[in-house]
C-alpha positions in Angstrom: 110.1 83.9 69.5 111.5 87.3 68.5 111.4 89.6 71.5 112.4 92.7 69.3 109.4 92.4 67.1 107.3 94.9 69.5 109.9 97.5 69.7 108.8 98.0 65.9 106.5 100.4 64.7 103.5 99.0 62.9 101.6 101.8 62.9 101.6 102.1 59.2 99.7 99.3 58.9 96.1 98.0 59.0 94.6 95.2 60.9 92.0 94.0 59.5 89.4 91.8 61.5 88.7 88.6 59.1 87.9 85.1 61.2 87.0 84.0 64.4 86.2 80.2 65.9 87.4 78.1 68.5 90.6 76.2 67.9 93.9 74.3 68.8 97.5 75.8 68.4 98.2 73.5 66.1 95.0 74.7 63.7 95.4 78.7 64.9 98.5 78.5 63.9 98.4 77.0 60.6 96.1 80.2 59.8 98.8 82.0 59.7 101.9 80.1 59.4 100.8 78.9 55.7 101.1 83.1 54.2 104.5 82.2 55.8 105.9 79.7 54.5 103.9 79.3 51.2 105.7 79.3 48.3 103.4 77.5 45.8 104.2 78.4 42.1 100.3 79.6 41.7 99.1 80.1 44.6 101.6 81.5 47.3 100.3 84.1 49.4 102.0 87.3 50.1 99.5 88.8 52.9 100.4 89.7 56.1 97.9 87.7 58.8 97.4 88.1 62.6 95.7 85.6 65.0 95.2 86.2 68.6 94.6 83.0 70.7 92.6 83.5 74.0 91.9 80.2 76.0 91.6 78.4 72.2 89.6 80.7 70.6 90.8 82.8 68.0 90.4 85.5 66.1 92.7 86.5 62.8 93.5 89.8 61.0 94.9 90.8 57.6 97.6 93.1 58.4 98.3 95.5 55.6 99.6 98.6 54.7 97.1 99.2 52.1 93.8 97.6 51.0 95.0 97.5 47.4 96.8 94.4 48.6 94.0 92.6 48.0 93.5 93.2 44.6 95.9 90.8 43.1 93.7 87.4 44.5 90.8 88.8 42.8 92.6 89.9 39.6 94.4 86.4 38.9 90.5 85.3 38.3 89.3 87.8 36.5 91.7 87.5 34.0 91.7 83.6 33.8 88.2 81.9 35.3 90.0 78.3 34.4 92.4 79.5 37.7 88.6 78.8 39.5 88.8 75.1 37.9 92.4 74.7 38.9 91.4 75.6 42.5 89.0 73.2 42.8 91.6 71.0 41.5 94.0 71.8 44.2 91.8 71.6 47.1 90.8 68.3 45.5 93.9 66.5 45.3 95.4 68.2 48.5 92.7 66.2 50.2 92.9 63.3 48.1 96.3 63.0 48.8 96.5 63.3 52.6 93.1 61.3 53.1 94.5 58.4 50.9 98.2 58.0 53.2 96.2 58.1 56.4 93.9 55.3 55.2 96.5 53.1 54.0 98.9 53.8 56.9 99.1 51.3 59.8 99.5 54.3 62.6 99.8 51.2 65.5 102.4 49.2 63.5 104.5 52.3 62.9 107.7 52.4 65.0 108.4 55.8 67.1 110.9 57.6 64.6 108.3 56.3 62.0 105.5 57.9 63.6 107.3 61.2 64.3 108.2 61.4 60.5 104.0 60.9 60.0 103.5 63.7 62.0 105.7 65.7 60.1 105.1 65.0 56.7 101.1 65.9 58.2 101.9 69.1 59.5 103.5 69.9 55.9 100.6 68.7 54.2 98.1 70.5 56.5 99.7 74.1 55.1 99.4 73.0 51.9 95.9 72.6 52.2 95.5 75.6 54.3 96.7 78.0 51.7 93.6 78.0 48.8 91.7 79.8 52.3 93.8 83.0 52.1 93.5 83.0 48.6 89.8 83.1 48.7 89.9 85.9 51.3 92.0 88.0 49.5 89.9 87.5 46.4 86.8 88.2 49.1 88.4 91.3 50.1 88.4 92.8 47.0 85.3 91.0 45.6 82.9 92.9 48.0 84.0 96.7 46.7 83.7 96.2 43.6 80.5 95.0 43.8 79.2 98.1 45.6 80.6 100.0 43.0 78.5 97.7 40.8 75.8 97.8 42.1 75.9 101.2 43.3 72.8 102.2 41.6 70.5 99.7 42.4 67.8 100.5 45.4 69.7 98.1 47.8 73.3 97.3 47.2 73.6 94.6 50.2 71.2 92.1 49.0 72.3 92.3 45.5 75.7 91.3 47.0 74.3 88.9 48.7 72.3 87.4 45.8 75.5 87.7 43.5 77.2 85.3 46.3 74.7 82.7 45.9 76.2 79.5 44.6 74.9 77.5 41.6 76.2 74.6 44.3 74.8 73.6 47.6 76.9 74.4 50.8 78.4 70.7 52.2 75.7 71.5 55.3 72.7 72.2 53.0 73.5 68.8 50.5 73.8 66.7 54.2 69.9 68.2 55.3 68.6 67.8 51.5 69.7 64.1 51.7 68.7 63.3 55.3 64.9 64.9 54.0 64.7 62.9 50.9 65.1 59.3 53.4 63.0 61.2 56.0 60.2 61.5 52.5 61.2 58.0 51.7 59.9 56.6 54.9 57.3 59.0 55.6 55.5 57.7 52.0 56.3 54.0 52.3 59.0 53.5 50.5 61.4 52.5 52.6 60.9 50.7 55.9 62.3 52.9 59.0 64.0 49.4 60.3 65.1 47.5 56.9 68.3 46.9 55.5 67.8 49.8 52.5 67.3 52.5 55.5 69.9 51.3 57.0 72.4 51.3 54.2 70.8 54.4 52.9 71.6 56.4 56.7 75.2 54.6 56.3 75.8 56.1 53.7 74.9 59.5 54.6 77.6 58.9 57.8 79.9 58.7 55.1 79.7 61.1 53.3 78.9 63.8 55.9 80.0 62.4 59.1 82.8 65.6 59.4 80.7 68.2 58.5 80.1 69.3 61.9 84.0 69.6 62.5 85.9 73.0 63.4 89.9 73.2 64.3 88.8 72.5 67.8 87.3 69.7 70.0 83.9 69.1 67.5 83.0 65.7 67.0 82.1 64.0 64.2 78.4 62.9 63.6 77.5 59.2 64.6 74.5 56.8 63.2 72.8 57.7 66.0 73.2 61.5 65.6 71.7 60.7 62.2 68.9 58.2 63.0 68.0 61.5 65.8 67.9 63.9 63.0 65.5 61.5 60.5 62.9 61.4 63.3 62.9 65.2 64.3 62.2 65.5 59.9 59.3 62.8 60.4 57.6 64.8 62.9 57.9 67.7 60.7 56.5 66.7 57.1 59.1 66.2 55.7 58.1 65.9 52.5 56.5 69.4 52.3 59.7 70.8 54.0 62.1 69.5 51.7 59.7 70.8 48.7 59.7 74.4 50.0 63.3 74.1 50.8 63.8 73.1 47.3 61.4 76.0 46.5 63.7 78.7 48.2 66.9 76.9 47.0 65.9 77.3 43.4 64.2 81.1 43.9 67.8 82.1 44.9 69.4 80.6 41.7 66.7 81.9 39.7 66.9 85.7 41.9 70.8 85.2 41.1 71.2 84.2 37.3 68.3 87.2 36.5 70.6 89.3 38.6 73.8 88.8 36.5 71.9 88.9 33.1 71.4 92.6 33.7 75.2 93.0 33.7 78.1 92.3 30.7 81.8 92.5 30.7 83.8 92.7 34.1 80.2 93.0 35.9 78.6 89.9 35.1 82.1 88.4 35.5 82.1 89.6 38.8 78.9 88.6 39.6 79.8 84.9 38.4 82.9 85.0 40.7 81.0 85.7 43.8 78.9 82.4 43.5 82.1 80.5 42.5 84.6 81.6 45.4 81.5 81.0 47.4 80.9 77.5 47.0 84.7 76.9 46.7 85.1 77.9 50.2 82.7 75.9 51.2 84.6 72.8 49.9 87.8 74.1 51.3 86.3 73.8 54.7 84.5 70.2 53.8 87.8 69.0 52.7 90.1 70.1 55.4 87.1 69.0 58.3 88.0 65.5 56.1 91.2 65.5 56.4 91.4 66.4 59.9 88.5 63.6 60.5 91.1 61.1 59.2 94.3 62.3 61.2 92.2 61.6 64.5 93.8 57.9 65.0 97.4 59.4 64.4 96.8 62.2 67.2 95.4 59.4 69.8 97.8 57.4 68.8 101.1 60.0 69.9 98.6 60.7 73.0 98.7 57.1 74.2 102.6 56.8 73.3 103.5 59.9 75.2 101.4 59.8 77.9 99.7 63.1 76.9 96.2 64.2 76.3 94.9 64.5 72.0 94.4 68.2 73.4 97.8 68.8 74.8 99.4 66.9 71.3 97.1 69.1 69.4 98.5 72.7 71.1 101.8 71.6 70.2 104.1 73.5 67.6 104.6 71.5 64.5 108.1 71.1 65.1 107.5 70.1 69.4 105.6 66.5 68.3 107.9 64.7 66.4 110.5 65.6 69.5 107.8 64.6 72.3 107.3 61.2 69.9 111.1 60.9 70.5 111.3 61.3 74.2 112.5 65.3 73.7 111.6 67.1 76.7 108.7 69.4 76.1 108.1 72.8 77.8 104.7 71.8 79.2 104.2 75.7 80.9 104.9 76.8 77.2 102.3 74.7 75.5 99.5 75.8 78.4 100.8 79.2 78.3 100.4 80.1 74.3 97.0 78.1 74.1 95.5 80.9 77.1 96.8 83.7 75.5 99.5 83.9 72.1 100.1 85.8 69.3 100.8 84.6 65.6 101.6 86.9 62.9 103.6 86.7 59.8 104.6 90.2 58.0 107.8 91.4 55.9 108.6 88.2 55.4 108.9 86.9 59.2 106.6 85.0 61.4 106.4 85.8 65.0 105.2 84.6 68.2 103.9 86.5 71.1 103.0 84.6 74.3 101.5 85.9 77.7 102.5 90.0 78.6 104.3 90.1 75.1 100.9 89.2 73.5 99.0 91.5 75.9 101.1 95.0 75.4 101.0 93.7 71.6 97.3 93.5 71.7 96.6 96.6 74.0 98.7 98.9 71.5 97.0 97.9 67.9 94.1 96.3 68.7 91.7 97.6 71.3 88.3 98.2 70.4 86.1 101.3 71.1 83.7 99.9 73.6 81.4 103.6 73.6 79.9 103.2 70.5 76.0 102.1 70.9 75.1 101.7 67.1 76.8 99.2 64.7 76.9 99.3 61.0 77.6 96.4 58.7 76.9 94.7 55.4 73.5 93.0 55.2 74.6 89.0 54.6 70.2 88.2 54.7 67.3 90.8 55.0 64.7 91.0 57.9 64.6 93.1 61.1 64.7 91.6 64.8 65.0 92.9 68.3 65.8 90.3 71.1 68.2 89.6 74.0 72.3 89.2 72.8 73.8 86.0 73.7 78.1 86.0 72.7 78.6 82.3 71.4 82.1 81.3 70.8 82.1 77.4 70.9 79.9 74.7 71.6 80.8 75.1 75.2 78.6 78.0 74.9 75.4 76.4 72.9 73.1 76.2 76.1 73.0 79.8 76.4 70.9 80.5 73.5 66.8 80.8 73.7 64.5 80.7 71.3 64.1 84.4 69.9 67.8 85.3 71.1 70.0 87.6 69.2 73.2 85.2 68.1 76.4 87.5 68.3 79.3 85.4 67.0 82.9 86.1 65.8 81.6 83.3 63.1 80.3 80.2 62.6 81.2 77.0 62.1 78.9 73.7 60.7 78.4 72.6 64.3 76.8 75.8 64.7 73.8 74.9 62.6 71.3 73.6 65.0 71.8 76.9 67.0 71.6 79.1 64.5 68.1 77.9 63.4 66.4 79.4 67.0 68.2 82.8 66.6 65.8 85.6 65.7 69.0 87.4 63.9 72.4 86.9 63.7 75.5 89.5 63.7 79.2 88.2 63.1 82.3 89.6 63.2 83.3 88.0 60.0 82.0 89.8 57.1 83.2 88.2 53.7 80.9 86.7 51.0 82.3 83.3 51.8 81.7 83.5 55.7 79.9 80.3 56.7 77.8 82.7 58.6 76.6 84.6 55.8 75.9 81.2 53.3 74.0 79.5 56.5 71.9 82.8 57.1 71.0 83.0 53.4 70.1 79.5 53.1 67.6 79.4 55.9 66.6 82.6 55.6 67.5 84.2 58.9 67.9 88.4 59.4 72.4 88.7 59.3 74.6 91.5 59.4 78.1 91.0 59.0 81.5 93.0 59.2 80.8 94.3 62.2 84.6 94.7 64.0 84.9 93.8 67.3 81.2 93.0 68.3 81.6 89.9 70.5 83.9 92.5 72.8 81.4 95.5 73.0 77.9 93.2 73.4 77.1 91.6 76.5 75.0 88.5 77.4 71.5 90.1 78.1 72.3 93.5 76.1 68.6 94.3 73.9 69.7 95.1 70.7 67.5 96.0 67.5 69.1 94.3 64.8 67.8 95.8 61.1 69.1 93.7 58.9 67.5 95.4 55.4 70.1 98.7 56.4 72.5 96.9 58.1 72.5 98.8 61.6 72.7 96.8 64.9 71.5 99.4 67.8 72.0 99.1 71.8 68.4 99.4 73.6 69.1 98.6 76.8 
């Protein structure tokens, strides 16, 4: 920790609200500890990035002097759409890479110092993969202006944005529900038996494949058979057949509303429009692929936990650098550990990273970024269309879930997959997060569900019970009462 970092003067710079989601140190810190230390040959990030940590949940900044910043992680595309391929490519083999050692690595046979090395070789692995994020924010950050100059003479500039974002791909949550309706069909016609081998090998391999789509960076678990076999007979009471059709339907309307879209534009602007859908889906595999990963590490984190005596969530708030030690019977500061996980700091600018625990993290937060809780009407960018007014309920985690009714108003910093489920009974939504890649505003477009995003600091100024009019065809959220 640097103690002199808040004697400097960082007025001269912005911070820029990006993420939110619940979280352990060892994934909130990552966030930011990747623009840190990254020094890819193609895709090291020079951003500055703020998270603040609040009884594990977080919420992350860009911290800039100037928004132009941004431009170069949207310009390396433009010039060269194969960097798109190469992307993929990366996030790919990242995973690929890290999956394939955990798989073939006997965690129980591994001796202490053998174990410790594991976790370190993890923790450099997991900052690898985190770095293609930032990339695709910085691109996002850009992205969005330069489609509203685009589009600045059309009759409603947010949903052409949000058509442009639309991916040619299906979002790893979408692909999970279009399979789990096409077995649900299966059945419901006859042609598959609800109890025979093919369903069951058919559900099996739907675990498989999606089993971690649900996981964030904090305590999510993963799906089970049963979670699936659960899901299959809420479709079959639902026609499933003639709900995947008009899902299908919708799916293909939005590609359709999309490609019609770019064909009005040439040059940079159809380039641009083509970008949007790809960094869309891409960060949608990101996320699939570091859920994977994570899904994978599990047995090595249980496996230090039951060595050390130690909880999986005390191992997971750990510093990168504090696990191989605990592995090797180092003395841990356990006060530190509970300390930074209620309330820290991380943020990496000029070159330095920094952490800020407890009163440090307070007077940091207090002097750059307090919200204005006075202001009664919101404005934001319109992520999907429609127009709701309901009761506001703040949802941070799944520890929060049971709070939201049928008809609610969903107020989130974001969302994650595991959000899904509660997302579907929200009469509108309104995040914090406001890029084109936000899983908030994919989910909202898929299912077709009034959003607003961008909205800085909203999960601070609304309250439980607050009535709010939420018009999401201007993008204006408005206290009633």
């Amino acid at each position: 920790m640097k103690n002199n970092f808040l004697k400097q003067d960082l007025s001269n710079y912005q911070f820029l609200p990006e993420w939110g989601r619940a979280a352990y140190f060892y994934t909130y810190y990552a966030c930011v500890h990747q623009c840190y230390s990254s020094q890819h040959s193609k895709w090291s990030v020079n951003l500055g990035i703020l998270a603040v940590l609040k009884n594990h949940f977080m919420q992350g900044s860009f911290v800039v002097k100037n928004t132009s910043e941004f431009a170069p992680y949207l310009d390396r595309f433009l010039k060269d759409f194969s960097m798109l391929d190469e992307l993929h490519t990366y996030i790919t083999l990242e995973c690929e890479k890290t999956v394939s050692r955990l798989q073939s690595t006997d965690i129980k046979g591994l001796s202490d110092k053998e174990l410790a090395d594991c976790m370190a070789w993890y923790y450099k692995r997991y900052d690898l993969q985190m770095i293609p994020a930032t990339n695709m924010r910085g691109c996002d950050r850009a992205l969005i202006p330069k489609l509203r100059e685009l589009f600045s003479k059309e009759a409603d500039s947010d949903n052409c944005i949000a058509i442009a974002s639309v991916a040619d791909n299906l979002s790893f949550g979408l692909e999970e529900e279009v399979e789990l309706l096409k077995l649900a069909s299966k059945i419901d016609t006859g042609k598959v038996a609800r109890e025979g081998e093919a369903f069951k090998q058919a559900l099996q391999k739907i675990h498989d494949s999606y089993t971690w789509s649900v996981l964030g960076y904090f305590n999510e678990q993963p799906k089970s058979i049963n979670d699936y076999e659960n899901k299959i007979k809420v479709f079959l009471s639902e026609n499933p057949s003639e709900y995947l059709k008009k899902l299908l339907e919708k799916i293909e309307n939005e590609h359709t509303h999309r490609k019609t879209l770019e064909n009005k534009y040439s040059g940079e602007g159809k380039r641009l429009i083509q970008l949007a859908s790809r960094i869309s889906y891409l960060k949608d595999y990101f996320k699939s692929s570091i859920n994977k990963v994570q899904y994978f590490a599990e047995p090595m984190f249980q496996e230090v936990a039951k060595r050390t005596g130690k909880s999986v969530g005390f191992i997971k708030d750990l510093v990168w650098e504090e696990t191989p030690r605990l592995i090797m019977g180092k003395v841990i500061d356990d006060k530190l550990v509970l300390d930074r996980a209620q309330y820290s700091i991380v943020l990496t600018a000029g070159g330095e990273i920094f952490t800020l625990v407890g009163s440090e993290a307070k007077d940091f937060e207090k002097k750059y970024l307090e919200a204005d809780l006075s202001v009664t009407q919101f404005k934001g960018r319109v992520a999907c269309r429609g127009r709701a007014t309901g009761r506001v309920k703040v949802i941070f985690g799944p520890g929060d879930f049971h709070k939201l009714d049928e008809g609610d108003i969903l107020v989130v910093a974001n969302t994650s997959p595991d959000f899904v489920p509660i997302m579907r009974k929200a009469s509108a939504i309104v995040a914090e997060e406001g890029g084109l890649t936000a899983h908030v505003s994919v989910v909202s477009r898929e299912f077709g569900i009034p959003c607003i995003v961008g909205v800085s600091h909203i999960t601070k100024i609304l309250k439980d019970g607050d009535m709010v009019e939420v018009d999401a065809n201007t993008g204006v959220v408005r206290i009633i009462k």
